[in-house]
VMD Tcl script that draws the C-alpha trace (Angstrom):
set ca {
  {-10.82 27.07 -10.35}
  {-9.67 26.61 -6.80}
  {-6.36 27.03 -5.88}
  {-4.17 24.36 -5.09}
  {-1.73 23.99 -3.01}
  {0.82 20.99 -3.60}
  {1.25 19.99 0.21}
  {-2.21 19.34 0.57}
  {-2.45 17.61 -2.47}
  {0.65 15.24 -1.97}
  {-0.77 14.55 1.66}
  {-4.75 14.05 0.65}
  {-3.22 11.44 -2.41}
  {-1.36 9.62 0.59}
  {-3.58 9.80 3.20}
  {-6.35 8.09 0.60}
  {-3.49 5.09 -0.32}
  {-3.57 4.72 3.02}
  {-7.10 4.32 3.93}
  {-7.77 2.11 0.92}
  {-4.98 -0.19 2.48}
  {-5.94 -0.22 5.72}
  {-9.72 -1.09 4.93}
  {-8.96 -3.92 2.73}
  {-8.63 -5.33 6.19}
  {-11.75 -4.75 7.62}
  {-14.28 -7.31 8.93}
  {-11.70 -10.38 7.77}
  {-10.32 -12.98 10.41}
  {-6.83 -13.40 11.50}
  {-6.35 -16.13 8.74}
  {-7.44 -14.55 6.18}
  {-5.58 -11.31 6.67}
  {-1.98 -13.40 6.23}
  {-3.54 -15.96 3.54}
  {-1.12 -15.86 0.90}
  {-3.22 -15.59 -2.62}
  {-1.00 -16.01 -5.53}
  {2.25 -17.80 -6.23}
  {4.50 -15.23 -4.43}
  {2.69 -15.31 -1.68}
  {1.27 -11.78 -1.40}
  {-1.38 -11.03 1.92}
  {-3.04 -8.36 2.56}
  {-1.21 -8.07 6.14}
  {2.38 -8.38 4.17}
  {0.98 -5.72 2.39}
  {-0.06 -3.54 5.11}
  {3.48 -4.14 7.27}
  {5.34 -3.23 3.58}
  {4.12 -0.08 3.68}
  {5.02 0.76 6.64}
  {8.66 0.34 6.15}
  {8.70 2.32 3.15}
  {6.90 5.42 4.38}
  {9.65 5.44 7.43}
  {12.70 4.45 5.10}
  {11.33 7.16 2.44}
  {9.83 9.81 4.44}
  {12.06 9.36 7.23}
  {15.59 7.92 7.00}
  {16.23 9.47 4.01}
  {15.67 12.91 5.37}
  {18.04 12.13 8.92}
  {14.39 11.37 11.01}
  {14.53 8.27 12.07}
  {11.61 7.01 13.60}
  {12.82 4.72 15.91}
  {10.50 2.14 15.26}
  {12.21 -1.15 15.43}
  {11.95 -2.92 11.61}
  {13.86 -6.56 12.21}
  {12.90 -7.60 8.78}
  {14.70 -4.37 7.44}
  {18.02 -5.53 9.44}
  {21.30 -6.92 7.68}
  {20.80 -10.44 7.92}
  {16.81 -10.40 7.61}
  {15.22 -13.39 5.53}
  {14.77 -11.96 2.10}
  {10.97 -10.60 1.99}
  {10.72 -10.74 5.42}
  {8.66 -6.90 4.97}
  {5.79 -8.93 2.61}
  {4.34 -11.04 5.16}
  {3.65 -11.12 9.18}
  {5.00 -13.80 11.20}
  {2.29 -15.82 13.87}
  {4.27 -13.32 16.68}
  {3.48 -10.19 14.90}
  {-0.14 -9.16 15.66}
  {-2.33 -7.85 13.10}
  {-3.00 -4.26 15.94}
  {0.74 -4.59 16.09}
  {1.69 -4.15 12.41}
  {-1.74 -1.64 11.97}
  {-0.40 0.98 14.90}
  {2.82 0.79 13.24}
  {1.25 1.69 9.81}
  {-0.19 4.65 12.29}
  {2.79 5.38 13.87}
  {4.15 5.72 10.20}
  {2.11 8.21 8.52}
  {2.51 10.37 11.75}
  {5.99 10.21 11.04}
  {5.78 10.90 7.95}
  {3.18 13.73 7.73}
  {5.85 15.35 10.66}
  {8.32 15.29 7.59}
  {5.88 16.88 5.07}
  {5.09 19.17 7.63}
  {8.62 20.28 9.10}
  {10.54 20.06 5.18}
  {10.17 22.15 2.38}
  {9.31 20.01 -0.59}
  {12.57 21.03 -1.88}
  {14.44 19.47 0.85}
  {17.23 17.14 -0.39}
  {17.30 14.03 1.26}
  {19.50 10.63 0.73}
  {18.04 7.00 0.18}
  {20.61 5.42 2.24}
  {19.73 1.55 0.49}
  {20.10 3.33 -3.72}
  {24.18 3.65 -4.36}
  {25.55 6.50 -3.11}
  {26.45 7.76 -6.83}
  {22.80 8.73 -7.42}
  {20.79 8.41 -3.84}
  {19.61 12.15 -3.62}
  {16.24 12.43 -3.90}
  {13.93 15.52 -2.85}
  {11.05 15.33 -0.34}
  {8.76 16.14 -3.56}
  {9.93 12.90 -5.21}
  {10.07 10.85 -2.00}
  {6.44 11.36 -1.55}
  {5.71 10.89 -5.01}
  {7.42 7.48 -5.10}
  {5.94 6.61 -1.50}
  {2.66 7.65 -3.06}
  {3.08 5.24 -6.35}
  {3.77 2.61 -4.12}
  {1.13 2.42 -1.54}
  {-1.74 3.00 -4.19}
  {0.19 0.20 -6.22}
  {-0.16 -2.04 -3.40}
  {-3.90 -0.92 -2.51}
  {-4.36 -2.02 -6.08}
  {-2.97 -5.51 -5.16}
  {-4.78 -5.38 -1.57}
  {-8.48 -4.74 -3.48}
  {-7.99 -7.73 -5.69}
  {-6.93 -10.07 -2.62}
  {-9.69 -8.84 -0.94}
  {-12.09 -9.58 -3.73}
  {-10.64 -12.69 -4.17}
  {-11.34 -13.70 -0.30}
  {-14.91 -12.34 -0.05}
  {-15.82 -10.22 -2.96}
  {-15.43 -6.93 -1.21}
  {-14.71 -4.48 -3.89}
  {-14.10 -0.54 -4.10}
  {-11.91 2.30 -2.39}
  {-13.85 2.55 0.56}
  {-16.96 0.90 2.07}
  {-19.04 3.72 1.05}
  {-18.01 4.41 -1.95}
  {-16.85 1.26 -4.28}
  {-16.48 3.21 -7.40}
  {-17.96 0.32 -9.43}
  {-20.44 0.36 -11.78}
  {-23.92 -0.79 -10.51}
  {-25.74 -4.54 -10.25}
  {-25.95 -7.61 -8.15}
  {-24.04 -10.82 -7.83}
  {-26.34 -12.22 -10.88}
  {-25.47 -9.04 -13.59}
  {-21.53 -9.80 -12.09}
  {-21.73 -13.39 -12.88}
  {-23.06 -12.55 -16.08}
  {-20.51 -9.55 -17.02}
  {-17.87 -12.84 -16.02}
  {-19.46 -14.99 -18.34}
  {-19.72 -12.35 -21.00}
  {-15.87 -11.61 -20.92}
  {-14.67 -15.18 -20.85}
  {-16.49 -15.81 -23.67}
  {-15.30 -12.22 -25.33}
  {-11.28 -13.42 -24.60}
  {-11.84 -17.00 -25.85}
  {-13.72 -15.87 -29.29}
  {-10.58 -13.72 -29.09}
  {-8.08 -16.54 -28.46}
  {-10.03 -18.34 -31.55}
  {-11.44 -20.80 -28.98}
  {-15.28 -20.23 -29.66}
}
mol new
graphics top color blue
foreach p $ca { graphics top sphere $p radius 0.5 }
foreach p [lrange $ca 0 end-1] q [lrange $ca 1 end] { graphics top cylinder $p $q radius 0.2 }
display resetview
């Protein structure tokens, strides 16, 4: 068995969120990028600018390097969810270089801290905000695939563009024709289910 070391594995997890995110992205137009697709209004952009903020609050602010990076939406006084979603002034290259600017701020952490470092969320209560650069990346981890999971059903939803990456959709084989039919097969599977045959 190789060896492992848990750096590399903490990073490679991330770096994969990341990509997955990002991509979702790829070859859409300006509109649909913001289009909010459910009730709450969740967008692949919001998505994108989201995690952002967390990887520099997690993996930087909480272990005293700040990034600098101006976050308005983050501010006292920001409209609540102001992180989900990009106003018409923010540019889609605009909130993707800060996703960029981001992970190079936070791999700096991963790479200057021992994973052992103790660091403090400065938005949990101060009774219980430690939290050690292990965990942070853990939790910063959980997140982003969480919202990759979100971002590759948006992005279904816009175009049918499925999978973790372009080359490599991780889903099982057949055209649009055996899809429609696996659809048709599964409605009908819930509503005999339902008792609605």
């Amino acid at each position: 068995m190789p060896e492992s070391d848990p750096r590399t594995d903490l990073h490679s997890s991330l770096q994969a969120a990341r990509d997955a995110l990002l991509w979702k992205l790829e070859g859409l137009s300006e509109y649909d990028t913001r289009r909010p697709l459910t009730p709450t209004g969740t967008n692949l952009l919001g998505l994108v600018k989201h995690a952002a903020g967390v990887e520099l609050g997690y993996l930087g602010d909480t272990f005293g390097r700040p990034s600098g990076e101006p976050l308005p939406w983050l501010e006292d006084g920001a409209e609540p969810n102001a992180d989900m979603w990009a106003t018409a002034d923010e540019s889609r290259e605009h909130i993707e270089e800060l996703y960029r600017r981001a992970w190079a701020h936070a791999d700096a952490t991963l790479d200057a801290l021992a994973l052992d470092t103790v660091g403090r969320v400065p938005w949990w209560p101060g009774s219980r905000n430690e939290v050690t650069l292990h965990h942070a990346v853990v939790r910063v981890i959980a997140d982003t695939h969480r919202h990759a999971g979100h971002a590759d059903v948006l992005r279904e939803l816009l175009d049918g563009a499925v999978g973790m990456r372009r080359d490599n959709s991780a889903m099982a084989p057949g055209d649009s024709a055996w899809w429609a039919n696996h659809r048709s097969r599964l409605e009908r599977a819930a509503k005999e289910a339902d008792g609605d045959a």
